[in-house]
MIKOLTI-563325 format. One record per atom (N, C-alpha, C, O, CB): z, y, x negated; residue in three letters. Coordinates in steps of 0.05 Angstrom, whole numbers, plus 5000, padded with zeros to 4 digits. Each point is the difference from the previous one (the first is absolute). Glycine has a CB too. Example, Ala and Ser with C-alpha at 12.3 -4.5 7.8 and 13.67 -1.06 7.14 Angstrom:
BEGIN
515648864736ALA/500050245018ALA/500050244982ALA/501350004979ALA/501249775059ALA/496150444969SER/500150244984SER/501450225015SER/500450224990SER/495349654986SER/
END
This chain:
BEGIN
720770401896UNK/499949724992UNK/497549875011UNK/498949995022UNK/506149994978UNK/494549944978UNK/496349775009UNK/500749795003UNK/502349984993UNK/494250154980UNK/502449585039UNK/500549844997UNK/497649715008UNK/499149995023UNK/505550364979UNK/494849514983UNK/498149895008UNK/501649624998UNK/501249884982UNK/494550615000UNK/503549445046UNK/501049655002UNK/498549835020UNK/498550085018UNK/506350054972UNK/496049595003UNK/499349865032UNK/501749945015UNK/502149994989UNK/495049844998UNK/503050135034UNK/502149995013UNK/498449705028UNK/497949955011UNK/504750724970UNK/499949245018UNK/499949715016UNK/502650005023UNK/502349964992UNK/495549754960UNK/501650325073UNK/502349975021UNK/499949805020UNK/497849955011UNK/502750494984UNK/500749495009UNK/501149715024UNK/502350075017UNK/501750164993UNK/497349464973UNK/500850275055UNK/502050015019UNK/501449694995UNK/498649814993UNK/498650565044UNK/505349624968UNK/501849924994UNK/501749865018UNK/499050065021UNK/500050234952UNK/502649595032UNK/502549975019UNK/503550004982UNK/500549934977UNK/495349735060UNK/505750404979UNK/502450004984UNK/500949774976UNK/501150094980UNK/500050145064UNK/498549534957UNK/500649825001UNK/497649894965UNK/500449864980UNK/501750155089UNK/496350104938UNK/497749974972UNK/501550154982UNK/501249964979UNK/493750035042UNK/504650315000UNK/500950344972UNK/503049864983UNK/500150084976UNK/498650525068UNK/503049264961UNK/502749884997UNK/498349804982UNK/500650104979UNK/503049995069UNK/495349754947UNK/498849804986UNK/498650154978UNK/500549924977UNK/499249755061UNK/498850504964UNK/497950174982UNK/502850154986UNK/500250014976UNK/494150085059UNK/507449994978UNK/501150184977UNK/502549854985UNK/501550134986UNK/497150325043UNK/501649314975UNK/501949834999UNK/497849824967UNK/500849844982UNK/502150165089UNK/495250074932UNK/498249834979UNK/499250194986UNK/499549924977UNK/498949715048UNK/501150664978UNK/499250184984UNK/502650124977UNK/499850154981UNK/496449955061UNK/505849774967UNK/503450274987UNK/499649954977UNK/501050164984UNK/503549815046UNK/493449724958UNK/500950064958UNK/497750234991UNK/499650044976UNK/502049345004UNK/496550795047UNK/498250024986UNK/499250275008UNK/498250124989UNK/500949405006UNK/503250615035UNK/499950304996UNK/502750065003UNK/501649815001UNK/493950285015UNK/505450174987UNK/501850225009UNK/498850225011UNK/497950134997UNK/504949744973UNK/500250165047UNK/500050285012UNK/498850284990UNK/501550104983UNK/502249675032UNK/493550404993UNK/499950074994UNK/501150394993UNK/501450095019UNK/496349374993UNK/501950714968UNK/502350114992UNK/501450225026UNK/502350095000UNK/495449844945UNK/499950135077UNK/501250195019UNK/502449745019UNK/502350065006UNK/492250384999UNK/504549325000UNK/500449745021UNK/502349934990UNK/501749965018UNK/493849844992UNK/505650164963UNK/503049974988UNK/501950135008UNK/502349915001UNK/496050004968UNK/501150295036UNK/502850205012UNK/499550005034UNK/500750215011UNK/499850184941UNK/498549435061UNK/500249965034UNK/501449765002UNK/499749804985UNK/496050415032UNK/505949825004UNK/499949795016UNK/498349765002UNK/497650045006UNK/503950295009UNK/499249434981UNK/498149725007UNK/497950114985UNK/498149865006UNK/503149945044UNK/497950434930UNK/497150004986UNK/499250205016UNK/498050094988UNK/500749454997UNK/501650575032UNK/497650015033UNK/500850365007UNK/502050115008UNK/499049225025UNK/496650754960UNK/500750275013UNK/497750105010UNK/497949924990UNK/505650194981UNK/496550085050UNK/498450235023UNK/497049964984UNK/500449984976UNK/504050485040UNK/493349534992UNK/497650104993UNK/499150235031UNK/499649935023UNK/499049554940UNK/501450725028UNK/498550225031UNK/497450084992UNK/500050134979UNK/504450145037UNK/492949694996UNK/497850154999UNK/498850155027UNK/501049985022UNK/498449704940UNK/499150425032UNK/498950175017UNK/496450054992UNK/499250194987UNK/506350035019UNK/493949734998UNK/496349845002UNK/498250155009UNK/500650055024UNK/500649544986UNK/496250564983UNK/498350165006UNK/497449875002UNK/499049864983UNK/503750464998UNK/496249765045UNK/497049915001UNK/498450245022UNK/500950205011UNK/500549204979UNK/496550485009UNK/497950185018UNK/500249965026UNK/500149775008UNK/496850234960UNK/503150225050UNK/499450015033UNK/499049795008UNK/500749925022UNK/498450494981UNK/498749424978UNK/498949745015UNK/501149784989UNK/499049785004UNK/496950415005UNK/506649844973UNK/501249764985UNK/497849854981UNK/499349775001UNK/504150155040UNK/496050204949UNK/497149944975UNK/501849744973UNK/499249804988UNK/497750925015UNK/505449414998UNK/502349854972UNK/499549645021UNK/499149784994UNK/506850794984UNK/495149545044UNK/501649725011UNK/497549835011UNK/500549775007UNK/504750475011UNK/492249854985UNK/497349815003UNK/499549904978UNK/500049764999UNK/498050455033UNK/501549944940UNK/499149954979UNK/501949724992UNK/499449814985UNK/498750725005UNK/504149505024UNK/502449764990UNK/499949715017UNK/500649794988UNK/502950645002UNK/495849575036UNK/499549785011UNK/496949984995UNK/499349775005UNK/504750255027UNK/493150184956UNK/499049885001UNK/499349764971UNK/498449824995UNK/501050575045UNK/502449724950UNK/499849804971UNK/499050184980UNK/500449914977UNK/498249635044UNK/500250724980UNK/499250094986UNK/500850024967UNK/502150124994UNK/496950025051UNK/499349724934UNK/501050024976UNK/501350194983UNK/502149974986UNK/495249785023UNK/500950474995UNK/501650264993UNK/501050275017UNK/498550135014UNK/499249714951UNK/504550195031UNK/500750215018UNK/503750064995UNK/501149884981UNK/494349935059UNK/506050344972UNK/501750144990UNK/501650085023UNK/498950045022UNK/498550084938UNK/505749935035UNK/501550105026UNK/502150144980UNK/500649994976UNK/498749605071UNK/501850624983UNK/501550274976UNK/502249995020UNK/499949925024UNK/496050524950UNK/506749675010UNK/502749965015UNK/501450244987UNK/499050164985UNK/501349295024UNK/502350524999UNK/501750174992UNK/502949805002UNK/500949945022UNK/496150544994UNK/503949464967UNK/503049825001UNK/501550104985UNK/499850144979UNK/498949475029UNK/503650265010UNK/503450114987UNK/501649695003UNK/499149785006UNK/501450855019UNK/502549474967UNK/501549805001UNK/501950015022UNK/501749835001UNK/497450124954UNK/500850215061UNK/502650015025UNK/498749855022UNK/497849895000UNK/504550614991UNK/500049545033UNK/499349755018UNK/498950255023UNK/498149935014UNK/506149574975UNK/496650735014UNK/498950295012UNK/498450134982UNK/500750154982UNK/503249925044UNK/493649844982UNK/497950154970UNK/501150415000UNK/500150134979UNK/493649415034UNK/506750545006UNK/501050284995UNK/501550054986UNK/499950244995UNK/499549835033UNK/502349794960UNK/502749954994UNK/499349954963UNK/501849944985UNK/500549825074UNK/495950254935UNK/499550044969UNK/500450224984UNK/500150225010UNK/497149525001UNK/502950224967UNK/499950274973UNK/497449904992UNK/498250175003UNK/507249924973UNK/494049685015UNK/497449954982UNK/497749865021UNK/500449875021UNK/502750034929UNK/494850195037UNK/497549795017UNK/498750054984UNK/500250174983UNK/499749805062UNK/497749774963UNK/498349954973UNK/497549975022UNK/500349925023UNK/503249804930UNK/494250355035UNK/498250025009UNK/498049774981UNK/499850004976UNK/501750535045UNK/497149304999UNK/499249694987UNK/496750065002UNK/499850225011UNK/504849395011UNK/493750324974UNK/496849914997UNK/500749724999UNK/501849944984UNK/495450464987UNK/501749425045UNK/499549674992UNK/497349984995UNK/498750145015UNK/504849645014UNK/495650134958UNK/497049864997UNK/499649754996UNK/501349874983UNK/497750465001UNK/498549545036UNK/499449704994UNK/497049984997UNK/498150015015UNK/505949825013UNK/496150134949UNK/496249914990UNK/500249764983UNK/500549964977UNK/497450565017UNK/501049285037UNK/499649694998UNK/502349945001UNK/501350045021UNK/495149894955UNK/504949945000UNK/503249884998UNK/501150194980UNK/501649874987UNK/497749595022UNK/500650784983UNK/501350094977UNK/501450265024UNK/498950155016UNK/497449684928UNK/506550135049UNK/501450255014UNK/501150224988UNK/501649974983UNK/499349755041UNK/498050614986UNK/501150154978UNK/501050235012UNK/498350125014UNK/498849714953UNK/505950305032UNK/501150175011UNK/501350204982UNK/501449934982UNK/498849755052UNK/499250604972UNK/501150194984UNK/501950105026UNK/499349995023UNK/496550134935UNK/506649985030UNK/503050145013UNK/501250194986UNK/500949954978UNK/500349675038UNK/499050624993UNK/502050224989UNK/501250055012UNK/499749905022UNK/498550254959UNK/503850005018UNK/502950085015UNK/499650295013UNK/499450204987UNK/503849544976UNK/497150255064UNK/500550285006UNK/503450055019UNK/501549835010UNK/492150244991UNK/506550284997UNK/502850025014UNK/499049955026UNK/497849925008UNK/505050424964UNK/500249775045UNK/498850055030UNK/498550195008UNK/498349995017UNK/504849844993UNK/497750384975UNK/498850305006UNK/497249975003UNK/498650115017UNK/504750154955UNK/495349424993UNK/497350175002UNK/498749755023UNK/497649995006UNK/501650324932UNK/502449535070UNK/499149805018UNK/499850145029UNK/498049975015UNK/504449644956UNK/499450535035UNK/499550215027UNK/498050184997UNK/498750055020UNK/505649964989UNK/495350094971UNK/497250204991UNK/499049825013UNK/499949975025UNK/499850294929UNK/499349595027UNK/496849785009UNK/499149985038UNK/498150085014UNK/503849504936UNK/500350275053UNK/500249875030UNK/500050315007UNK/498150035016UNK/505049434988UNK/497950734992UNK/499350275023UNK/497049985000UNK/498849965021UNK/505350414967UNK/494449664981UNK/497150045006UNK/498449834996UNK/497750004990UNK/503050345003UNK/501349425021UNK/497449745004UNK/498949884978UNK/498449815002UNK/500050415033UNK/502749904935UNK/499749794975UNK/496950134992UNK/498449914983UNK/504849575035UNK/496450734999UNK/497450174989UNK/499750164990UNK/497950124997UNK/501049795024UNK/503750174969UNK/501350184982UNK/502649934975UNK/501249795002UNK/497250485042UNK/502049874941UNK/501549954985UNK/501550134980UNK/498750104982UNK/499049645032UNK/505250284986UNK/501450264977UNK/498350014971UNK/499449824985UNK/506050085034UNK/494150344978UNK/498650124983UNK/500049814972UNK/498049904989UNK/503150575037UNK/502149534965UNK/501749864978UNK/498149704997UNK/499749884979UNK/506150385038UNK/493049655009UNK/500449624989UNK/496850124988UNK/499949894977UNK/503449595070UNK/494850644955UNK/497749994982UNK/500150154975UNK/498250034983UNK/499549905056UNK/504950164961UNK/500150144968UNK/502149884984UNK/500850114979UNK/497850345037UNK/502449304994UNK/503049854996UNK/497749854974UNK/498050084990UNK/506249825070UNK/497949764934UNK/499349864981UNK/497549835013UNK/499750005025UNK/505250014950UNK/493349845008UNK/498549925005UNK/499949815025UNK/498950075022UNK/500750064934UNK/501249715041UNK/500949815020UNK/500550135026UNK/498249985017UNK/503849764949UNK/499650355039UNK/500650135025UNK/496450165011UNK/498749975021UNK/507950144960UNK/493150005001UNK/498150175004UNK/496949775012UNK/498750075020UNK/504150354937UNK/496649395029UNK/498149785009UNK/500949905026UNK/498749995021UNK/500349884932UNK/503050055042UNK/500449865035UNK/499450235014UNK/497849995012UNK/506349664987UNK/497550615002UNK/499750235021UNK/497150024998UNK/499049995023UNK/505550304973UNK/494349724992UNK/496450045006UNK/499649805014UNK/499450085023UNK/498750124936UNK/501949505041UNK/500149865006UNK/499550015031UNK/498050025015UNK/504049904942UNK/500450055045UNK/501850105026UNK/498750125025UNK/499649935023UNK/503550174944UNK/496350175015UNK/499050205012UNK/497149935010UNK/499150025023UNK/503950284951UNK/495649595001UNK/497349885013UNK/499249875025UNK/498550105016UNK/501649854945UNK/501549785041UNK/500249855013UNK/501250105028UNK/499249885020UNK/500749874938UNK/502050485044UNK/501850145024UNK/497450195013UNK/500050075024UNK/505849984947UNK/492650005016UNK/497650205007UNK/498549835009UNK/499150045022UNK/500950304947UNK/499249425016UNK/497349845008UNK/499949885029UNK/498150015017UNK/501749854935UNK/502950035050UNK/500349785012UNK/502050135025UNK/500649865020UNK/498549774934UNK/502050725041UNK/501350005027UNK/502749895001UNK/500949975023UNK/495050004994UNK/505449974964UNK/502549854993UNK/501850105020UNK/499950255001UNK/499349694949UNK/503049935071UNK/502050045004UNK/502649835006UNK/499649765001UNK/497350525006UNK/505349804997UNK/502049684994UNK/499049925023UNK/499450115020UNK/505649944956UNK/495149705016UNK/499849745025UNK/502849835012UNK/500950015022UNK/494449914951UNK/505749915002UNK/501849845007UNK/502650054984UNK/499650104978UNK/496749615035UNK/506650244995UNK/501649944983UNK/500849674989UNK/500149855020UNK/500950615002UNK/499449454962UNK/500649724995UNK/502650054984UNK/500550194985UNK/494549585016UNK/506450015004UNK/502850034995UNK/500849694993UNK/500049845019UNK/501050615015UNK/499449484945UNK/500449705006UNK/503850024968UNK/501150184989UNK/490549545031UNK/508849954979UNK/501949934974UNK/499049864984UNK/499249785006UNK/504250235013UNK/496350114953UNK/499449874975UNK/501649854986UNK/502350104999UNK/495550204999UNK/502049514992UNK/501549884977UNK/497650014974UNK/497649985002UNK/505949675033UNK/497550384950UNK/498350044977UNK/500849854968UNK/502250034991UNK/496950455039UNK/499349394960UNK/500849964974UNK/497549974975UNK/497649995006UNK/506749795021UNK/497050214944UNK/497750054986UNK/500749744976UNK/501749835006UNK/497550785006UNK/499649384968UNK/499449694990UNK/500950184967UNK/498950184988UNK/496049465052UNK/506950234958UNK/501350144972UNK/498049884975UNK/499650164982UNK/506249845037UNK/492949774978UNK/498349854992UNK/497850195000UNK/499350034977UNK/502649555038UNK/496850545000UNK/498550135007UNK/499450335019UNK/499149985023UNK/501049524964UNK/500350665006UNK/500350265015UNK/497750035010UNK/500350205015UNK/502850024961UNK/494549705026UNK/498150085020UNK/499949745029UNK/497949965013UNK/499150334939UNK/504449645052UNK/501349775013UNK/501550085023UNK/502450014994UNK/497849764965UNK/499150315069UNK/502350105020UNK/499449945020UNK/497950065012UNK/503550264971UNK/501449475025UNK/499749875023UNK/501750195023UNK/501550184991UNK/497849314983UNK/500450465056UNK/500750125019UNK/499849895022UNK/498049915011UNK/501350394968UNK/503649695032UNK/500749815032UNK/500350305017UNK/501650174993UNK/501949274993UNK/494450575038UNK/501050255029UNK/499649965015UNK/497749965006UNK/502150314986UNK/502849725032UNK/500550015020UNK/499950195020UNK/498950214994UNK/502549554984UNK/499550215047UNK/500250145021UNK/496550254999UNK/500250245005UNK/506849674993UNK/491950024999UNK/497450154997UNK/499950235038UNK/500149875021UNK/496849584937UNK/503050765043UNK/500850135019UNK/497750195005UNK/500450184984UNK/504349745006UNK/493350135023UNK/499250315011UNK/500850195014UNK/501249955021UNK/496549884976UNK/502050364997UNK/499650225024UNK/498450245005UNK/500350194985UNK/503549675012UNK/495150165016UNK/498750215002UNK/501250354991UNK/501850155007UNK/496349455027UNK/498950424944UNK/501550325003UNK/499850225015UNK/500850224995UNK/499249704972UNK/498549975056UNK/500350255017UNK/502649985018UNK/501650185005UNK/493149884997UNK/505449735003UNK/502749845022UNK/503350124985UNK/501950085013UNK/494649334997UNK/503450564959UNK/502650114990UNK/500750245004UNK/498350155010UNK/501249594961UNK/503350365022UNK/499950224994UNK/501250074981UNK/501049854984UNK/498350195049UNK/500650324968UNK/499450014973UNK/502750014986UNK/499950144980UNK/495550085027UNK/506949694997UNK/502249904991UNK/501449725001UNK/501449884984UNK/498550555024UNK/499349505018UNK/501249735000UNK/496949815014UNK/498250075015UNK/508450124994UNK/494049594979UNK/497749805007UNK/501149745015UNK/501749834994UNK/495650334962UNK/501149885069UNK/501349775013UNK/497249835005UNK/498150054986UNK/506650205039UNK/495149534999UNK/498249855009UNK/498349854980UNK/497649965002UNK/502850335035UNK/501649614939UNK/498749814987UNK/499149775012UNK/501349905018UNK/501050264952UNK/494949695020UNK/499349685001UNK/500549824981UNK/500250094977UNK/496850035046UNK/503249664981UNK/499549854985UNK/496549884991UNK/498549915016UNK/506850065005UNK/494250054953UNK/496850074992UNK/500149615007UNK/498649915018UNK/500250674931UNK/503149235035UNK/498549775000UNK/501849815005UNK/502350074996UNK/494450074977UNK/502749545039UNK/501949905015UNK/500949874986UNK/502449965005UNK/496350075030UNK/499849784934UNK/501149864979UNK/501750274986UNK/499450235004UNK/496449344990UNK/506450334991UNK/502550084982UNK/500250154991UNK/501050225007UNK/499649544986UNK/497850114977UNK/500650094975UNK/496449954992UNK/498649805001UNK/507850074990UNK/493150435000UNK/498049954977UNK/499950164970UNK/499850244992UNK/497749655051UNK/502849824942UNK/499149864980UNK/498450134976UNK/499249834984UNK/500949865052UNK/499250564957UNK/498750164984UNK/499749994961UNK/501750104986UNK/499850135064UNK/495549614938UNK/500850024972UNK/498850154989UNK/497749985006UNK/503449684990UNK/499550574985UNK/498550214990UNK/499849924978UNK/502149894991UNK/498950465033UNK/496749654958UNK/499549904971UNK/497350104996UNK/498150015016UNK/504949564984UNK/497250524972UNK/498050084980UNK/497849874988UNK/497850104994UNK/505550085001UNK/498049535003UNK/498649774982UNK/500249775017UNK/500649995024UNK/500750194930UNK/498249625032UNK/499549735012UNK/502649905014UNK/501849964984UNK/494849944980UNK/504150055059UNK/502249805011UNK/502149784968UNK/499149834985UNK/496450115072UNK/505750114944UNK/501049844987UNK/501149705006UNK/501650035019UNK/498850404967UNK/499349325008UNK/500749814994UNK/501749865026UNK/499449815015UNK/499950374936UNK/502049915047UNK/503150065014UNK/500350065030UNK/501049865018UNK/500050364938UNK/497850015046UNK/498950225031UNK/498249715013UNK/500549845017UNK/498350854960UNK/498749375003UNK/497649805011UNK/501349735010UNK/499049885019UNK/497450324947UNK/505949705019UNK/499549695012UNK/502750045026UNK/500749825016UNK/497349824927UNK/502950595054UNK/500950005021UNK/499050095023UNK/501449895018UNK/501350104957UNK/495650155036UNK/498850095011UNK/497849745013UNK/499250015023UNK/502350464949UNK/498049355009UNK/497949805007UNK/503249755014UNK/499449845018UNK/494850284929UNK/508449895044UNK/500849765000UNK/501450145044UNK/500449865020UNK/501049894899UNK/498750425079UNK/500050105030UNK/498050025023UNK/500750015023UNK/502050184954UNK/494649835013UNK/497549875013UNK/499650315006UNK/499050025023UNK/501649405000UNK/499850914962UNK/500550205014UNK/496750194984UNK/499550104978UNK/507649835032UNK/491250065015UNK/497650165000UNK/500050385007UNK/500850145019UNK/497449324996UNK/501050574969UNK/499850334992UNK/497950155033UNK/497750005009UNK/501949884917UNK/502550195079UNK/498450185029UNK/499450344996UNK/501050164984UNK/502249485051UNK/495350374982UNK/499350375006UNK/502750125024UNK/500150025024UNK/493149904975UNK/508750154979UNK/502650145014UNK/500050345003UNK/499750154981UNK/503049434997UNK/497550485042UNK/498850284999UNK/503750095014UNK/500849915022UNK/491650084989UNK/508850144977UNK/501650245013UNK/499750165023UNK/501149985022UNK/499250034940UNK/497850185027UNK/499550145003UNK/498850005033UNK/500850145019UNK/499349904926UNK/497949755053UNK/499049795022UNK/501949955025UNK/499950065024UNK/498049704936UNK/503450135029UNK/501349795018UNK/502650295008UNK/501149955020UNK/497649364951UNK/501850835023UNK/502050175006UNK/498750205026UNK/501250055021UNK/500849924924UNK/495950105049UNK/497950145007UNK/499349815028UNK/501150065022UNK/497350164926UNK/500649655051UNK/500949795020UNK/502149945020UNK/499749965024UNK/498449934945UNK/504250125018UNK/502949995016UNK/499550245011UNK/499050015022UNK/504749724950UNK/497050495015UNK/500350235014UNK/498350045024UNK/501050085021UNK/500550084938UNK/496449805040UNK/496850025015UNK/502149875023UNK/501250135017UNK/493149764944UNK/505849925037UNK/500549815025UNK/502849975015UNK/500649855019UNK/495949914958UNK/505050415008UNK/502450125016UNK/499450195017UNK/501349975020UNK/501249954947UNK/496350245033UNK/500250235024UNK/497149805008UNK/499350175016UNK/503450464967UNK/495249175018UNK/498149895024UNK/501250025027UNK/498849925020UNK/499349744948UNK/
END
């Protein structure tokens, strides 16, 4: 899966997110995985790769326009504890965001992580196209740059999509959590942080122009578009739990 959008995030407090989604209901729904959870709201787990010198997580505070971070996410609350994972590319050049994702098992997810993501089952470069571009990809970048996991982030999604519009997807997440992956283990994960001290953030993914609607709500809450980093701020927590 390719995907190219912009994306706009704000931090939030309980009390707005309850107002924002209380003014948005004629204009999205639940989206189709988020309908069958609870309250909307289910598990996001990643697990985040960068270089010995954290090259991903400078390029990110220093503002840098273009540049890119690579993960591995599932949907359980014990990332071990998966059948599926999907292996993500994000890209940001200027304001246009673009992420390709394919699915792998566990088997070939333990491959990787045995050899450091500098290797790879034979199958993904002779598989379908897609798979096969990211794994080059991948691999490039795992060679260049020295790739190894860094962080886990664990946070709760609510998610919904704009029936009006399908390139339209809004997203409320909570509890935003790090942990270190050297600190876990390799079955059960403990010594989570908390990444950030505001709530709820606020996330709009879109293709095209803001619509009408979004925009004047967004202007009628006084709510300015910040540099929200995950990845960051998780990376961070964890860091400063074992200081």
């Amino acid at each position: 899966m390719h995907l190219k959008r912009y994306e706009f995030k704000y931090f939030v407090s309980e009390d707005v997110y309850k107002q924002l989604l209380e003014a948005m209901e004629p204009y999205i729904e639940p989206d189709g995985f988020a309908a069958s959870c609870p309250n909307y709201r289910y598990t996001v787990h990643s697990l985040y790769f960068d270089s010995p010198s954290r090259l991903y997580y400078d390029e990110k505070l220093d503002g840098k326009k273009t540049r890119h971070k690579i993960r591995v996410r599932c949907y359980t609350e014990n990332f071990y504890d998966s059948e599926a994972y999907y292996w993500e590319i994000k890209r940001k050049d200027q304001n246009m965001i673009s992420k390709s994702r394919v699915e792998i098992s566990r088997d070939e997810l333990n491959y990787m992580l045995r050899y450091n993501f500098l290797s790879c089952p034979e199958h993904f470069l002779n598989g379908n196209q897609m798979k096969r571009e990211i794994t080059e990809e991948l691999l490039y970048y795992s060679n260049r740059h020295c790739l190894m996991p860094a962080v886990f982030i664990l946070y709760e999604r609510e998610a919904y999509m704009s029936p009006l519009d399908d390139t339209i997807r809004i997203t409320f997440d909570r509890d935003v959590q790090g942990n270190s992956y050297f600190s876990s283990g390799i079955t059960q994960q403990i010594n989570w942080s908390p990444a950030f001290d505001k709530s709820v953030i606020f996330e709009i993914k879109i293709r095209g122009l803001l619509p009408f609607w979004l925009h004047n709500l967004i202007r009628e809450h006084g709510l300015y578009n910040e540099s929200i980093s995950k990845y960051c701020g998780g990376l961070d927590s964890a860091i400063a739990h074992y200081a």
